[in-house]
C-alpha distance (Angstrom), angle and dihedral (degrees) to the residues before:
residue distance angle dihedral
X1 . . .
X2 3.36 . .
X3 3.83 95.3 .
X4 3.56 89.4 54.9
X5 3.52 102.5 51.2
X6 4.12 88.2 50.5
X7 4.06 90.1 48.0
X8 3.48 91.5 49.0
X9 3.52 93.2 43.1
X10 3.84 81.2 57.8
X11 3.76 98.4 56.7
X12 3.86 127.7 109.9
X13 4.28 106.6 -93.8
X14 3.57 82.4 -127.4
X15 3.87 90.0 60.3
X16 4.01 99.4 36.4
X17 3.76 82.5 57.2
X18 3.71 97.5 49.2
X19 4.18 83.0 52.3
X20 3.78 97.3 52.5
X21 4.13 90.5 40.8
X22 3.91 77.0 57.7
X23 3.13 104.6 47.3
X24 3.68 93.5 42.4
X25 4.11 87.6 61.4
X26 3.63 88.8 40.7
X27 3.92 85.5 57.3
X28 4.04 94.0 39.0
X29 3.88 90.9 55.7
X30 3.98 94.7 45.3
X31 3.69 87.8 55.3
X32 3.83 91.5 41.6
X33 3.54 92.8 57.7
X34 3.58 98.2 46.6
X35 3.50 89.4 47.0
X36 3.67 93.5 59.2
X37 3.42 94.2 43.0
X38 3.96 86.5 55.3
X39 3.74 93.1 58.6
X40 3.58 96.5 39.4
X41 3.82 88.2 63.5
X42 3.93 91.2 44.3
X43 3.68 89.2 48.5
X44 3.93 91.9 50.1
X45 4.17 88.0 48.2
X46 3.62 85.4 54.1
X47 3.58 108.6 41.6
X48 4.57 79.9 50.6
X49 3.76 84.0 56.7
X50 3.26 99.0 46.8
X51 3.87 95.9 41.6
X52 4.29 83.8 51.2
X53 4.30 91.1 52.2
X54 3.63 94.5 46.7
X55 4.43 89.8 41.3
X56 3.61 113.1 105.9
X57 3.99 140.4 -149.3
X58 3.54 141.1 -164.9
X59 4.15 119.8 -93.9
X60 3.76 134.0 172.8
X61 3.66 132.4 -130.8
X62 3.60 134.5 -178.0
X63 4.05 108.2 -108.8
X64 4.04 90.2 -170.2
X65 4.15 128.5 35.1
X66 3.63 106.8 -96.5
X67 3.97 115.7 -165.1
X68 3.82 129.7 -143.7
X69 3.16 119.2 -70.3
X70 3.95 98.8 11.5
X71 3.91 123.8 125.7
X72 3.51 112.9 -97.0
X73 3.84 110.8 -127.2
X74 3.84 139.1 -161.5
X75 3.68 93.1 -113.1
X76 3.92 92.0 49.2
X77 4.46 99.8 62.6
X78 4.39 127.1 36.9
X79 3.38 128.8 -176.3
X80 3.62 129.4 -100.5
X81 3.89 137.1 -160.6
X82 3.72 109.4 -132.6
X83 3.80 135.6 158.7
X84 3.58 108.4 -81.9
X85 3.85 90.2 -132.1
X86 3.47 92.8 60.9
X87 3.81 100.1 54.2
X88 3.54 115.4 85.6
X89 3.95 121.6 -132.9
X90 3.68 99.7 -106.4
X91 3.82 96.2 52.4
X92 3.69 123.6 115.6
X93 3.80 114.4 -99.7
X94 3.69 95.2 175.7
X95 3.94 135.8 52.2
X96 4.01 84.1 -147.9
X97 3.54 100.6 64.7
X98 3.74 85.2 54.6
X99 3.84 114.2 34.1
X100 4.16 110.3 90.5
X101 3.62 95.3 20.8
X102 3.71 124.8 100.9
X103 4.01 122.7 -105.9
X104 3.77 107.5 -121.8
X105 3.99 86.8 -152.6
X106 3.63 135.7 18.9
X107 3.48 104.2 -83.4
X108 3.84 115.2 -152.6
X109 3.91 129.9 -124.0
X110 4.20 106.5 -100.7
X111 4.27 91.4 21.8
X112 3.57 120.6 125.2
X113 3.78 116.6 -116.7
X114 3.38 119.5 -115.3
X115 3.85 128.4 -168.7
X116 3.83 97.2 -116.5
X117 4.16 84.1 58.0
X118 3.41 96.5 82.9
X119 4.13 138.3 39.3
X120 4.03 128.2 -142.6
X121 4.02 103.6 -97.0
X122 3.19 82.3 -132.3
X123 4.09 93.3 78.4
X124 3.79 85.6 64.3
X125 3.52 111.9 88.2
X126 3.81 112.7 -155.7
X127 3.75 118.2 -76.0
X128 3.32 102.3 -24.7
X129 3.93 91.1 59.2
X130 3.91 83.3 70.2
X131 4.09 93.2 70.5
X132 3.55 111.6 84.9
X133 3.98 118.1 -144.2
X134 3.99 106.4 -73.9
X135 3.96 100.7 16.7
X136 3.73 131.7 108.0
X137 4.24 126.4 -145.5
X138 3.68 108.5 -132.2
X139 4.09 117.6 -170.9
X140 3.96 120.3 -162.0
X141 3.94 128.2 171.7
X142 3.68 122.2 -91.9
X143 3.88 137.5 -174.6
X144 3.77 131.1 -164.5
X145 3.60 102.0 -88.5
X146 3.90 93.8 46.9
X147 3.94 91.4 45.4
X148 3.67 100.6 59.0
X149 3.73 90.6 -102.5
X150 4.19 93.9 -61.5
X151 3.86 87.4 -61.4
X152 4.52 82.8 121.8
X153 3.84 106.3 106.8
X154 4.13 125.3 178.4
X155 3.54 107.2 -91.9
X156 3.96 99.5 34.6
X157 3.90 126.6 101.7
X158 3.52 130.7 -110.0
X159 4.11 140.8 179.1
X160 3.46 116.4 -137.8
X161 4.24 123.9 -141.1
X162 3.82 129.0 -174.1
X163 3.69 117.0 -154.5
X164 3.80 110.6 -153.6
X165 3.79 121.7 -179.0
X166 3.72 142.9 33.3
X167 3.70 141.6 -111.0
X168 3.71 114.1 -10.6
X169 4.00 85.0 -7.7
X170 3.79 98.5 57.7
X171 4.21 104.2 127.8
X172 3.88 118.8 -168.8
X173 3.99 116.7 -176.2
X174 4.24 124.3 152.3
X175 4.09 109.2 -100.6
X176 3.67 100.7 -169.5
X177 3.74 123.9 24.3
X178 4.12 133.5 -149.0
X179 4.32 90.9 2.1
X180 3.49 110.4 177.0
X181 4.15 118.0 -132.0
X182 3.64 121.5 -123.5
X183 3.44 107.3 171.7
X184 3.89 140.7 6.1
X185 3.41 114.2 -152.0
X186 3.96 107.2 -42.8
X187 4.01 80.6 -27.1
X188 3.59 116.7 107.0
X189 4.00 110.0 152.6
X190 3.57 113.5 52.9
X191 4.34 111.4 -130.7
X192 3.31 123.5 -111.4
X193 3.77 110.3 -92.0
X194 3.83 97.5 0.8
X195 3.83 108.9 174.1
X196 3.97 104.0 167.5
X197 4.05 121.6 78.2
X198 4.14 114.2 -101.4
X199 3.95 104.3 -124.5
X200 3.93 102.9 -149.2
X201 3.62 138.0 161.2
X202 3.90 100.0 -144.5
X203 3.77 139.9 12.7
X204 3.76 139.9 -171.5
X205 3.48 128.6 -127.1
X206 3.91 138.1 -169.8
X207 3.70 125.6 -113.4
X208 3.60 143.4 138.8
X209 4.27 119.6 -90.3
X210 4.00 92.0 -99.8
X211 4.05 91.5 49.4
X212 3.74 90.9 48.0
X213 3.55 86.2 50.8
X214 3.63 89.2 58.8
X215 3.70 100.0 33.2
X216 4.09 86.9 56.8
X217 3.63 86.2 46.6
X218 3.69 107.2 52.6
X219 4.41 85.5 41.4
X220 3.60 87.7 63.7
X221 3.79 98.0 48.0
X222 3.71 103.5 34.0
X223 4.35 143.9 13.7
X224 3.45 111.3 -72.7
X225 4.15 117.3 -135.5
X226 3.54 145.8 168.9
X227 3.07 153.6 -152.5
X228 3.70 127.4 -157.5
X229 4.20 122.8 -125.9
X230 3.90 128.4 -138.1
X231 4.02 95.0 -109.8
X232 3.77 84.0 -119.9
X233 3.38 93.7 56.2
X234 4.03 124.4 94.7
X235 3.24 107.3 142.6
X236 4.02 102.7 136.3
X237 4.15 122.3 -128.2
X238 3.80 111.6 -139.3
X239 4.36 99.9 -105.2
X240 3.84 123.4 -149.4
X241 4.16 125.5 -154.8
X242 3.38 117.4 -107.7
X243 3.22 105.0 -114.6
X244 3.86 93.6 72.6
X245 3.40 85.6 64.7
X246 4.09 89.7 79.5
X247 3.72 112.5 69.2
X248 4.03 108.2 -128.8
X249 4.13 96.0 -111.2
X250 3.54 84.4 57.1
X251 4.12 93.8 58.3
X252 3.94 89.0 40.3
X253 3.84 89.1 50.5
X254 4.06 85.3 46.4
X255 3.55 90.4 53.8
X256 3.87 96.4 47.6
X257 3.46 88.4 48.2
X258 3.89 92.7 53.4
X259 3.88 83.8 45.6
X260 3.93 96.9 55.6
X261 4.17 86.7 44.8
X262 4.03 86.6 67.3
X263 3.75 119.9 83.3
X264 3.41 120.1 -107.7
X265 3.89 127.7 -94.3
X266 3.58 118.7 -94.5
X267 3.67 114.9 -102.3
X268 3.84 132.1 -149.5
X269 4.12 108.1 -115.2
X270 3.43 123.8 -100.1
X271 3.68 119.0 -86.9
X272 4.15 114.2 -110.7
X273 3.50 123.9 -90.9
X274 3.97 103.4 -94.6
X275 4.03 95.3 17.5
X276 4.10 111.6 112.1
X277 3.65 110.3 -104.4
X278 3.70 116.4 -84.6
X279 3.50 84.4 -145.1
X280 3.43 107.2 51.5
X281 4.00 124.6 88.7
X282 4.17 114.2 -84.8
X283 3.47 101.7 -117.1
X284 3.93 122.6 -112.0
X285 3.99 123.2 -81.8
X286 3.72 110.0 -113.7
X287 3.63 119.4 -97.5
X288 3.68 129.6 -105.0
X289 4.14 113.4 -113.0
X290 3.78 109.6 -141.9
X291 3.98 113.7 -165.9
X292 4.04 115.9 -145.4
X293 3.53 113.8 -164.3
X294 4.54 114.0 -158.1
X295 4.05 101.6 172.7
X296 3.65 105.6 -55.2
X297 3.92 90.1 -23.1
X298 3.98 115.8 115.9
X299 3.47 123.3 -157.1
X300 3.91 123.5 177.7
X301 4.13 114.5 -152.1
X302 3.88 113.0 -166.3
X303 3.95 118.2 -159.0
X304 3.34 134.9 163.2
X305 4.09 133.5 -85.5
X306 3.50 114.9 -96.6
């Protein structure tokens, strides 16, 4: 090192300058290069970062409102491309993991689907898996006309009317409103892309213990109908109990008529011709006459026996 320093030391100032000018470039380039190599490889991190904001995956949403408790179908969720940094870990990136399970809340037309939305079939243990906590099934007759032609299916909603009446007193007025269907005759999940009305003689709806007690009420004293909602539709009708149905002269002419069914009371016989009336008054005892002497006045005072 030494040696070096002495022969350059020795060298022309012409040459020792021509030396440091090169080493100076030899230095710039070094530095140049690694430079560029440095923003090359910040450049490629960045354009990868980029390239994974802008990359997008598949999602589902719900394209129609599907309640609680209802099977979710094929033509009820799509699939939609969205960035994947804007869809969260728990949504739903395929209709599979969805479709014949049942939601385990209503799920809203235009939300995402998230895993926690629905619950394996499976959990639902034949009919009885279709009452919720707190409600009661309640099954009445049916015929075509007053089942919308067999067009009810489990899972749809229905308002029920009693008519009550006849001739120019017939009355028709809704006594439960927005009841859900459970069952249609021995029917109670709906098959995948059914297209033909269900003819049944019964069905079984949903409610809570006091509607059933009105529901069984108003099937025993009137018709049953109903009339079938648009499954978006909830909008509730105001309801009325049966029993106002039947106009007040009607019960009072019931009652009169239940009246005149009964025998009549047993009545004591008739008294005999000549006898004195049983039911006439006894007639009074006679009265005692007391005399009171005053001198040679007389007076006579009359009171009674006893």
């Amino acid at each position: 090192m030494r040696n070096l320093f002495l022969q350059l030391s020795r060298m022309p100032p012409a040459l020792m300058l021509l030396l440091i000018l090169g080493l100076a470039v030899t230095a710039t380039m070094l530095y140049m290069q690694q430079s560029n190599e440095a923003n090359r490889k910040i450049n490629e991190i960045q354009s990868a970062n980029d390239a994974q904001l802008n990359q997008k995956g598949p999602v589902v949403y719900a394209v129609k409102d599907i309640p609680e408790g209802q099977e979710i179908t094929q033509d009820a969720v799509e699939v939609r491309e969205e960035l994947l940094s804007k869809i969260p870990a728990q949504a739903m990136t395929s209709p599979s993991a969805g479709v014949g399970n049942i939601a385990a809340y209503t799920i809203t037309s235009g939300q995402m689907v998230f895993m926690n939305a629905i619950k394996a079939r499976a959990v639902q243990v034949g009919f009885e898996g279709e009452i919720k906590d707190g409600m009661r099934a309640v099954t009445f007759g049916i015929d075509t006309n007053s089942g919308v032609a067999g067009f009810i299916y489990p899972g749809c909603f229905v308002d029920i009317l009693c008519i009550a009446g006849s001739g120019g007193d017939t009355k028709a007025a809704p006594v439960l409103s927005d009841v859900k269907v459970i069952a249609v005759g021995a029917t109670y999940r709906k098959a995948p892309g059914e297209t033909t009305a269900t003819q049944a003689s019964s069905i079984t709806v949903l409610v809570n213990p006091n509607d059933a007690e009105r529901l069984v009420k108003a099937i025993s004293a009137g018709k049953p109908y109903l009339t079938l909602r648009n499954q978006k539709d909830h909008s509730p009708l105001a309801t009325v109990d049966i029993s106002s149905l039947f106009p007040k002269a009607a019960l009072a002419e019931d009652t009169s008529e239940v009246a005149n069914s009964l025998p009549p009371p047993s009545l004591p016989p008739p008294p005999a011709s000549g006898s004195p009336d049983a039911s006439a008054p006894p007639p009074p005892p006679p009265m005692h006459e007391i005399e009171l002497w005053s001198g040679s006045k007389k007076e006579v005072l009359s009171v009674p026996q006893g």
